[in-house]
ChimeraX commands (.cxc) that place a marker at each C-alpha (Angstrom):
marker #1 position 11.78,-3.40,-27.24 radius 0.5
marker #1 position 8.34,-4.14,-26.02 radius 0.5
marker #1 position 7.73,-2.13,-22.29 radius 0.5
marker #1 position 7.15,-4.57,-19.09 radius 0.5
marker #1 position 3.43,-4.54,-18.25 radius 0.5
marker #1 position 2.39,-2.41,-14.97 radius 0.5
marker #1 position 1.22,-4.55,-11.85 radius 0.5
marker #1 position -2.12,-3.85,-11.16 radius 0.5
marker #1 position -3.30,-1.78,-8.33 radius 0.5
marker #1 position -4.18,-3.66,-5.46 radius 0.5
marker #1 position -6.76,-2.39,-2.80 radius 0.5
marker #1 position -4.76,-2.18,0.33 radius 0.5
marker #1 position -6.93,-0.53,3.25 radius 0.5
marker #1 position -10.30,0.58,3.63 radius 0.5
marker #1 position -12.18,3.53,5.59 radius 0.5
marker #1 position -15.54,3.68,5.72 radius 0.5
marker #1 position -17.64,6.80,6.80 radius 0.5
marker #1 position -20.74,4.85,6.79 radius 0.5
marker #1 position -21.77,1.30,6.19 radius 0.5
marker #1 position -22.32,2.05,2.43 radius 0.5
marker #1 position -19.81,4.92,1.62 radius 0.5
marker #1 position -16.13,5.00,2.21 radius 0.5
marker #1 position -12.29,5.08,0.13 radius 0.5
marker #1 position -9.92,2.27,-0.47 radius 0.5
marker #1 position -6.05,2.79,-1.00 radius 0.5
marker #1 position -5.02,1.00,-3.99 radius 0.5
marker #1 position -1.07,0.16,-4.43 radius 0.5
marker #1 position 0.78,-0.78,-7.67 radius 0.5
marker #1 position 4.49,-1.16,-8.43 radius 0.5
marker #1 position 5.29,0.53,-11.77 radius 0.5
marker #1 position 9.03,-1.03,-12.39 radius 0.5
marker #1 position 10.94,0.40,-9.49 radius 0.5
marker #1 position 8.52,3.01,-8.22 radius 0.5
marker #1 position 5.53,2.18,-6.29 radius 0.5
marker #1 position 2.11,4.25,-5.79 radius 0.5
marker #1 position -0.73,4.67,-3.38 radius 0.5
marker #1 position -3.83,6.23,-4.98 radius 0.5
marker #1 position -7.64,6.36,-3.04 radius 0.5
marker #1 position -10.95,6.01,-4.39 radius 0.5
marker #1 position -13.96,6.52,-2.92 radius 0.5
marker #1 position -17.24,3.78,-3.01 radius 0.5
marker #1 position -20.68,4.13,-2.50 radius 0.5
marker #1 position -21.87,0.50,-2.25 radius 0.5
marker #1 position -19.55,-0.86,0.58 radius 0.5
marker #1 position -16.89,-1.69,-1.17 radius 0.5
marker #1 position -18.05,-3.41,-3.94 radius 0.5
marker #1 position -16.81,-0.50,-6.79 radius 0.5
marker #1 position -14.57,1.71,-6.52 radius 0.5
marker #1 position -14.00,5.87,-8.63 radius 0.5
marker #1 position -11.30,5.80,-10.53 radius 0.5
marker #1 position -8.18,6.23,-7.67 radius 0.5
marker #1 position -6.61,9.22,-7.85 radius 0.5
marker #1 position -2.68,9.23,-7.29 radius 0.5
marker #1 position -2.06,10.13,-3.96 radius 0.5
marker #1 position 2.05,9.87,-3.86 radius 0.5
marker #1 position 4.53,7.73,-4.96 radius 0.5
marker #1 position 7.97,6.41,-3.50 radius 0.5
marker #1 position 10.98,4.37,-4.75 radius 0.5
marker #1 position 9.70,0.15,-3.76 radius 0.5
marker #1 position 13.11,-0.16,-1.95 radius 0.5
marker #1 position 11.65,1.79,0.96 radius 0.5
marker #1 position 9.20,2.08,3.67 radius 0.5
marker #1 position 5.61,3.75,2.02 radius 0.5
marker #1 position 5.16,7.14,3.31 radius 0.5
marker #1 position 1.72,5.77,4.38 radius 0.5
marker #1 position 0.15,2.55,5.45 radius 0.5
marker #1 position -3.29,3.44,7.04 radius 0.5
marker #1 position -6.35,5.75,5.39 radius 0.5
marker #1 position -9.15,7.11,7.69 radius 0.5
marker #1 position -12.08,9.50,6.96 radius 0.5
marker #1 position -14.63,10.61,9.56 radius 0.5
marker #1 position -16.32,8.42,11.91 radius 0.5
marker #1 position -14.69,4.93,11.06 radius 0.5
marker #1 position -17.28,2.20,10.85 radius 0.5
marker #1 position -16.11,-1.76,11.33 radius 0.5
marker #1 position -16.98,-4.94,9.50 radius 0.5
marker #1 position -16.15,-8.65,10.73 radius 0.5
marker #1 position -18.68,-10.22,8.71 radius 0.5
marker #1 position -17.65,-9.06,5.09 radius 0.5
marker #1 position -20.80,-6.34,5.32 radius 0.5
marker #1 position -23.26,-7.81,6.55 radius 0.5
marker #1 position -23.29,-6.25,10.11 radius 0.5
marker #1 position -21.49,-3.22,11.05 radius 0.5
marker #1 position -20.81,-0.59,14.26 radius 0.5
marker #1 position -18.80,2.60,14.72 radius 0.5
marker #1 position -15.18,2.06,16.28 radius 0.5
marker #1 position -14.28,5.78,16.58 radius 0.5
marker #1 position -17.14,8.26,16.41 radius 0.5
marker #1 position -16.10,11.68,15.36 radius 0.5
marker #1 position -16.57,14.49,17.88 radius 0.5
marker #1 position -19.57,16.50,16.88 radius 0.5
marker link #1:1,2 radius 0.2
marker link #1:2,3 radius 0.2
marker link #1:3,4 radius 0.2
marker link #1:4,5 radius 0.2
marker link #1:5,6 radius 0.2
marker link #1:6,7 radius 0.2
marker link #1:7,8 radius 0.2
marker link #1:8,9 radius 0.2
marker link #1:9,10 radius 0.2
marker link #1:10,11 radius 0.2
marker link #1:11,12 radius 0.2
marker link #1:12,13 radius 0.2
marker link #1:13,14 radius 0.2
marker link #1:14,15 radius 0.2
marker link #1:15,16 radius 0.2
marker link #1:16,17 radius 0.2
marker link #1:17,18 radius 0.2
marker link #1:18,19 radius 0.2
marker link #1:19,20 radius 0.2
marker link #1:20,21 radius 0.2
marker link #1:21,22 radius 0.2
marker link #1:22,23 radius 0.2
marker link #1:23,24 radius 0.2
marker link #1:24,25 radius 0.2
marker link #1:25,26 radius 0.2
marker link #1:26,27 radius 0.2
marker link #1:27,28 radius 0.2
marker link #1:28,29 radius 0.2
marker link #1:29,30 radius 0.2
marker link #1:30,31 radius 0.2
marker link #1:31,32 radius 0.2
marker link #1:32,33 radius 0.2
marker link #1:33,34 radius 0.2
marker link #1:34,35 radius 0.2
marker link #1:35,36 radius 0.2
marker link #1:36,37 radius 0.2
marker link #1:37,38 radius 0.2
marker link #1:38,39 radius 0.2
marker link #1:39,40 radius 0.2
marker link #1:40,41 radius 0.2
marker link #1:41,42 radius 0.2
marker link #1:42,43 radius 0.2
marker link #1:43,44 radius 0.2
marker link #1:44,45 radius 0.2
marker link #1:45,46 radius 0.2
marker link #1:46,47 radius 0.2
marker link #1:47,48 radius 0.2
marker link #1:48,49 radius 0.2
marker link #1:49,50 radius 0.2
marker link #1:50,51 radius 0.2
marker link #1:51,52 radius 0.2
marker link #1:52,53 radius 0.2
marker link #1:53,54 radius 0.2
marker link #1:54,55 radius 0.2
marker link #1:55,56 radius 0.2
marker link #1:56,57 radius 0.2
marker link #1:57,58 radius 0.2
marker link #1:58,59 radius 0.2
marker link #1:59,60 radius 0.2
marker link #1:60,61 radius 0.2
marker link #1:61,62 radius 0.2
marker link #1:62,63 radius 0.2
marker link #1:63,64 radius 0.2
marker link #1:64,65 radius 0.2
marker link #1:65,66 radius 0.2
marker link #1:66,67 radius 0.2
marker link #1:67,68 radius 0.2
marker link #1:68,69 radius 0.2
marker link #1:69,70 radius 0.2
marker link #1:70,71 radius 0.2
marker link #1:71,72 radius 0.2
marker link #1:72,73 radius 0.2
marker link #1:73,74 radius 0.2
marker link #1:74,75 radius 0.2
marker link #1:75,76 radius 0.2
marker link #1:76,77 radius 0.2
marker link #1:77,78 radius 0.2
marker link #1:78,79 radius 0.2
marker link #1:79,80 radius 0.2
marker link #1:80,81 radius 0.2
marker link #1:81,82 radius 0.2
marker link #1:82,83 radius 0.2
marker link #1:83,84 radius 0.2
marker link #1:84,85 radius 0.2
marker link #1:85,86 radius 0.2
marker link #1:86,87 radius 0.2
marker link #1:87,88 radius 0.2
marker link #1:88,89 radius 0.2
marker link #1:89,90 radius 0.2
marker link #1:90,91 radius 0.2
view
């Protein structure tokens, strides 16, 4: 019996740490288990590390997680082209 394909992972959320450099949090549903994994980018989004699991749960609940932040969080309205610091971090 031929195994049911895996959904792919689907960026979530975004954190960025500067305007180029930052992580994403992918999701996926694998059957009846669900997954969160984060990689990290370089050119603002654009590409993406390979994620790396970060934890799984059964899809019937609540994610342990919904939100990723790293460092100084930096904000986008524009898709890129212009961005500012929402939340400096304390030096």
């Amino acid at each position: 019996m031929p195994q049911a394909a895996h959904a792919p992972a689907q960026l979530a959320t975004m954190s960025f740490t500067s305007p180029g450099r930052g992580y994403g949090r992918f999701t996926a549903q694998h059957g009846g288990r669900c997954t969160a994994a984060v990689g990290a980018t370089t050119d603002g989004g654009r590409r993406f590390t390979r994620p790396a699991l970060v934890t799984s749960w059964p899809c019937a609940r609540t994610a342990p997680a919904a939100a990723l932040t790293a460092g100084d969080l930096w904000h986008t309205s524009d898709g890129g082209a212009h961005w500012q610091v929402v939340y400096p971090q304390a030096p």
